[in-house]
FIKOLMAR-534908 format. One record per residue (C-alpha): residue in three letters; x, z, y. Coordinates in steps of 0.2 Angstrom, whole numbers, plus 5000, padded with zeros to 4 digits. Example, Ala and Ser with C-alpha at 12.3 -4.5 7.8 and 13.67 -1.06 7.14 Angstrom:
BEGIN
ALA506250394978;SER506850364995;
//
This chain:
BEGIN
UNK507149325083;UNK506949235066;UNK505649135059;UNK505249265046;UNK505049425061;UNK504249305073;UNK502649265061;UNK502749445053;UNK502549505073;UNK501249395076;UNK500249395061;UNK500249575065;UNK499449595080;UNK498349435079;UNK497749475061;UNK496049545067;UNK495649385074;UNK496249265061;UNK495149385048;UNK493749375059;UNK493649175064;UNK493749145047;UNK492349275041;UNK491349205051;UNK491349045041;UNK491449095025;UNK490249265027;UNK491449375017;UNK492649475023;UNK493849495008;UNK493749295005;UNK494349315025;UNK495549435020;UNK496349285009;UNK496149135019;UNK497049215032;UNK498649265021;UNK498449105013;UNK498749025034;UNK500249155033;UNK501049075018;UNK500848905024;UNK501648965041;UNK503149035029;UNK503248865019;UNK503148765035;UNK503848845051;UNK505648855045;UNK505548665044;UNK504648625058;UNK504748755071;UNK503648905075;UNK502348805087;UNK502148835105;UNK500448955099;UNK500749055085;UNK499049145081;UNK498348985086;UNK499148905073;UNK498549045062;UNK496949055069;UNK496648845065;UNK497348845048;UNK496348985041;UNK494848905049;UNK495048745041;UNK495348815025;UNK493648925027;UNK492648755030;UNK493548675018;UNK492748805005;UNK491348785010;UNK491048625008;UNK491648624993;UNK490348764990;UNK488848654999;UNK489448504988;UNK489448614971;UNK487548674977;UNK486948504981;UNK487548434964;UNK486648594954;UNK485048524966;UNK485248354959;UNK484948464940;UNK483548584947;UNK484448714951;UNK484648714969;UNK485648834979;UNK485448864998;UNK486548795010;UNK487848905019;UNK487848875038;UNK489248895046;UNK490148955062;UNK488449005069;UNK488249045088;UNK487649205095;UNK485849205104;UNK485049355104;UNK484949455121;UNK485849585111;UNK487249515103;UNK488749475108;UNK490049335106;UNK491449435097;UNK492049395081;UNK493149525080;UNK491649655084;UNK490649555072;UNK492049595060;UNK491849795065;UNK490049795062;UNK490149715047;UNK491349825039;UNK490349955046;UNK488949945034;UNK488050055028;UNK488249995009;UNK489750065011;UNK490350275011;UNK490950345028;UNK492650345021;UNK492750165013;UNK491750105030;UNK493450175041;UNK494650105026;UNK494249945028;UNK493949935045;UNK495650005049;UNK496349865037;UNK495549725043;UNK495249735061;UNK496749875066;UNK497849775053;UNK498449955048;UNK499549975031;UNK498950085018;UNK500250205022;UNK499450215041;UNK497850215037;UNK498150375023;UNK498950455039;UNK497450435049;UNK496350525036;UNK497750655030;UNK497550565012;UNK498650514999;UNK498950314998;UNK498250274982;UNK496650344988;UNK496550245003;UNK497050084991;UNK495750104979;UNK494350144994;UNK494849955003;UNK494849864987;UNK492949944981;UNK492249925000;UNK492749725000;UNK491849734982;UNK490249814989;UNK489849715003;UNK490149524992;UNK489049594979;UNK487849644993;UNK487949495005;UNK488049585019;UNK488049475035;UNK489349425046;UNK488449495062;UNK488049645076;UNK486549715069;UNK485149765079;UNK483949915082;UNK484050055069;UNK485349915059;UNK486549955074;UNK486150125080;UNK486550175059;UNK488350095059;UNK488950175076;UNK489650335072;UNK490650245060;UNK491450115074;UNK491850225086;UNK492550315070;UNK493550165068;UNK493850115085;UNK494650285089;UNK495950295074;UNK496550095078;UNK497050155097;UNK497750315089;UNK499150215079;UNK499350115093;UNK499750265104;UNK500750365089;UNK501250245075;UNK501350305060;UNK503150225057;UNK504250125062;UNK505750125075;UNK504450115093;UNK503250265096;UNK501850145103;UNK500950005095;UNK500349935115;UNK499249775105;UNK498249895094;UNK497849995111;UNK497449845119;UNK496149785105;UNK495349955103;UNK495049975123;UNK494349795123;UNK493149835109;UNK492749995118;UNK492149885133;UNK491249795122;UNK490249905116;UNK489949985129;UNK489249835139;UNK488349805121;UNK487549975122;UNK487250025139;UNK486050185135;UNK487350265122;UNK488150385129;UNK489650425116;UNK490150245116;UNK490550275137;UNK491250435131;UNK492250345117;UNK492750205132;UNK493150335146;UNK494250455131;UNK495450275128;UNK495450235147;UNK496250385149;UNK497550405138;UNK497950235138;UNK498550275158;UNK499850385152;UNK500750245141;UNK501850205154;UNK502550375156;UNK502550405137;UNK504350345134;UNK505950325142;UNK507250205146;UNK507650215128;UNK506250205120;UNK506250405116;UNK504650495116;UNK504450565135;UNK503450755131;UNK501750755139;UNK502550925153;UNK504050785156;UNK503350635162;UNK503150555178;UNK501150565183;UNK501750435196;UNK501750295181;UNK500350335174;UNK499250205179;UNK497650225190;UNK496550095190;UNK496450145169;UNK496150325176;UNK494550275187;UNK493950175174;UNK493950325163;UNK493050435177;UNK491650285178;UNK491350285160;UNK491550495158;UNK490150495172;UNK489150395163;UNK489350505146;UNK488950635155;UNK487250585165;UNK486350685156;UNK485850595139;UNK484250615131;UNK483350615116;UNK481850485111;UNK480850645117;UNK481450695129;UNK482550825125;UNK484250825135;UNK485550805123;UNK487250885125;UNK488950795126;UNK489650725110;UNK491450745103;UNK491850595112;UNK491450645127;UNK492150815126;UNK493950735122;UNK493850615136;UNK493350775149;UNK495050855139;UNK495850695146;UNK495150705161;UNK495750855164;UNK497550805162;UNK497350645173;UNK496550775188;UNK498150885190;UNK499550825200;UNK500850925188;UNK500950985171;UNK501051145178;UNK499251135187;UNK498351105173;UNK496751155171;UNK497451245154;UNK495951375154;UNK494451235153;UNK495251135143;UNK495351285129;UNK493651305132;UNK493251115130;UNK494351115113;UNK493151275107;UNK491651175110;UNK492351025099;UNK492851125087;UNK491151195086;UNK490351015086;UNK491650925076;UNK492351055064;UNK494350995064;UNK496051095058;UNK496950955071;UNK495651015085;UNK496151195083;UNK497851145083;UNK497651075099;UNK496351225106;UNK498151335100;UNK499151225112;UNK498051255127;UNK498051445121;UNK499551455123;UNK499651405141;UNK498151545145;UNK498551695136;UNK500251685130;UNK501251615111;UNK500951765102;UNK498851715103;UNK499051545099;UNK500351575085;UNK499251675076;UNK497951545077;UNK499251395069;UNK499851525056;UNK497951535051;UNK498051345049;UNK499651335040;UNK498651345022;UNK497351175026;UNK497551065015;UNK497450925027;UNK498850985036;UNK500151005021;UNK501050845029;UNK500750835046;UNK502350865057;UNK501350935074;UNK500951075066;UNK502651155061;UNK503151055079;UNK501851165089;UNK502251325081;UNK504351265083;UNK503651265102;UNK502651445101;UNK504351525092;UNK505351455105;UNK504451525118;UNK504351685110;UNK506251675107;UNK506351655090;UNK507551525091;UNK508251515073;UNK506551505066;UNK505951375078;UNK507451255073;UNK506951275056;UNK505251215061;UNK505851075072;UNK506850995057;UNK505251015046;UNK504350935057;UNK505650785060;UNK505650765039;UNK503650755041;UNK503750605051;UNK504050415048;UNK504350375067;UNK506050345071;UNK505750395089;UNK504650555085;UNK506050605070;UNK507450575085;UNK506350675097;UNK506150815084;UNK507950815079;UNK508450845096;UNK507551005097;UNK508251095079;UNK509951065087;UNK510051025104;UNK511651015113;UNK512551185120;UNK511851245136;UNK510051155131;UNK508751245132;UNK507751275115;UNK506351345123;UNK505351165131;UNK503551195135;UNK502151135124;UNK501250955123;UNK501150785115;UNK501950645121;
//
């Protein structure tokens, strides 16, 4: 591996960090943002000479660190020189230690918070979030929200503007501060495993580091907020699918279809964690007056997963809950990619024909104009109705939609498979 794909790789997965360690200095994340490309250029100008060193994100890590003190001394400097003319300015501490009985010693969940806030609109909050901590490309990030990239630029570039002009804190918030931003982190936390679990491009289906960072944060909050119930919901929903990595590819790297895997790889002490926390979404939550309050959308996707894990073969599944399940999301959480799925487990309860009427009723959302599981679920229903010509054409439609080598292999396998193959494979994600 070269010098250029060994700091491009690491950068990469440690960039959340990097980002974080050096907010935490300097108290703004899109100066962060700059100290920490600026450690990647001095890692370009440097390692070719003298070696990548034995701890890359260290390395990263230290450099962009020094560079944040470094600014702001010369910031302290420059305030205590306008002091000696009248005009002072307060000193900026730096690298502060956590000591409240509800905060917690995580830059990076700092970092999440703080990019989180609520100066900020829903969308701009997940945008920049997904940039700085899931150290997603705008092309990624656009995938996640089914927007166009310029879109998605523009929202990154305002939200870094909003929260200097604001000051917002580098910090976990507290109380109502807390409970305000965390529909928007668990937004955030969800869509960084996603691309882990799917990438959005590239040659490898999985991204293993951005699942590992998004289940770490999940357990973070969740020990951070023991009373929530959609953050164990949340944690229990990424438990869970992270079992199945495993059995998600094969030998090859080729996507391994959800009905084809080996449930004996998928891994089980992830599974019982995911049960723990699903019981604990599910202990009947309730409101400040005592109301109990039903399962969020959270919840409801890690009982969906849940299901999956519980039977010992694709063919056992539980396919009648979880369409019930999908129905109750989609009447909590509104979604054309939640009643995609809800078609898929319709399928398996009454039949292709039902659920192809309901992805044909979808075919006309906007949101789903570019997004290759839906004319790859319908390839599926045509199959099994025998349609075969028309599901081909699907297939390929499908496998131009996407930008993953592995899912566009996948995909191209099944518009022309090789004589005697079956076209007619069952239904399900990878």
């Amino acid at each position: 591996m070269t010098v250029e794909s060994t700091l491009e790789t690491v950068f990469r997965m440690e960039s959340a960090r990097i980002v974080a360690a050096a907010a935490r200095i300097v108290r703004d994340v899109g100066i962060a943002e700059k100290l920490a490309q600026d450690a990647l250029v001095a890692a370009l100008e440097r390692w070719p000479r003298e070696g990548v060193p034995d701890n890359p994100a260290a390395w990263l890590t230290a450099t962009a660190k020094h560079r944040a003190v470094d600014l702001v001394r010369r910031r302290e400097t420059y305030a205590r020189k306008l002091a000696e003319v009248g005009r002072a300015l307060p000193e900026e501490a730096y690298d502060p230690e956590p000591s409240g009985p509800g905060d917690i010693d995580d830059d990076v969940l700092r970092l999440v918070f703080t990019t989180c806030h609520p100066v900020l609109s829903a969308d701009a909050r997940a945008a920049l979030t997904l940039r700085l901590v899931g150290g997603l490309r705008t092309d990624e990030i656009a995938r996640a929200f089914l927007v166009p990239e310029a879109t998605v630029a523009a929202r990154v570039t305002r939200a870094k503007r909003s929260l200097a002009k604001a000051g917002v804190a580098f910090e976990v918030p507290y109380g109502t501060d807390r409970a305000a931003r965390l529909g928007s982190v668990l937004e955030v936390v969800y869509l960084i495993f996603n691309e882990g679990y799917a990438a959005t491009a590239g040659d490898d289906l999985l991204r293993p580091g951005l699942c590992e960072d998004a289940l770490r944060l999940a357990r973070g909050l969740a020990a951070l907020m023991p009373a929530e119930s959609e953050v164990h919901g949340l944690a229990a929903l990424l438990e869970l699918q992270a079992s199945r990595i495993p059995a998600r590819t094969g030998p090859d790297g080729r996507p391994v279809l959800l009905a084809d895997q080996n449930r004996a790889r998928w891994n089980r002490l992830l599974i019982r964690r995911g049960y723990a926390a699903l019981a604990r979404a599910w202990e009947s939550p309730r409101t400040e007056a005592g109301e109990v309050r039903a399962p969020g959308p959270y919840a409801l996707q890690a009982a969906i997963a849940a299901c999956h894990a519980r039977a010992a073969s694709y063919a056992e599944t539980d396919w009648a809950v979880i369409a019930g399940l999908y129905a109750r999301l989609g009447e909590l959480a509104p979604s054309p990619v939640v009643e995609l799925n809800r078609a898929v487990a319709v399928s398996m309860t009454e039949g292709p024909a039902a659920a192809l009427a309901l992805v044909d009723a979808l075919a006309a959302a906007p949101a789903l104009a570019r997004y290759h599981l839906l004319p790859s679920v319908r390839g599926d229903l045509l199959a099994r109705l025998g349609r075969a010509e028309e599901a081909r054409a699907e297939f390929a439609r499908a496998a131009a939609l996407t930008r993953n080598e592995s899912e566009r292999a996948l995909l191209r396998a099944r518009a022309d498979p090789p004589p005697g193959a079956s076209r007619a494979d069952p239904p399900g994600t990878a």
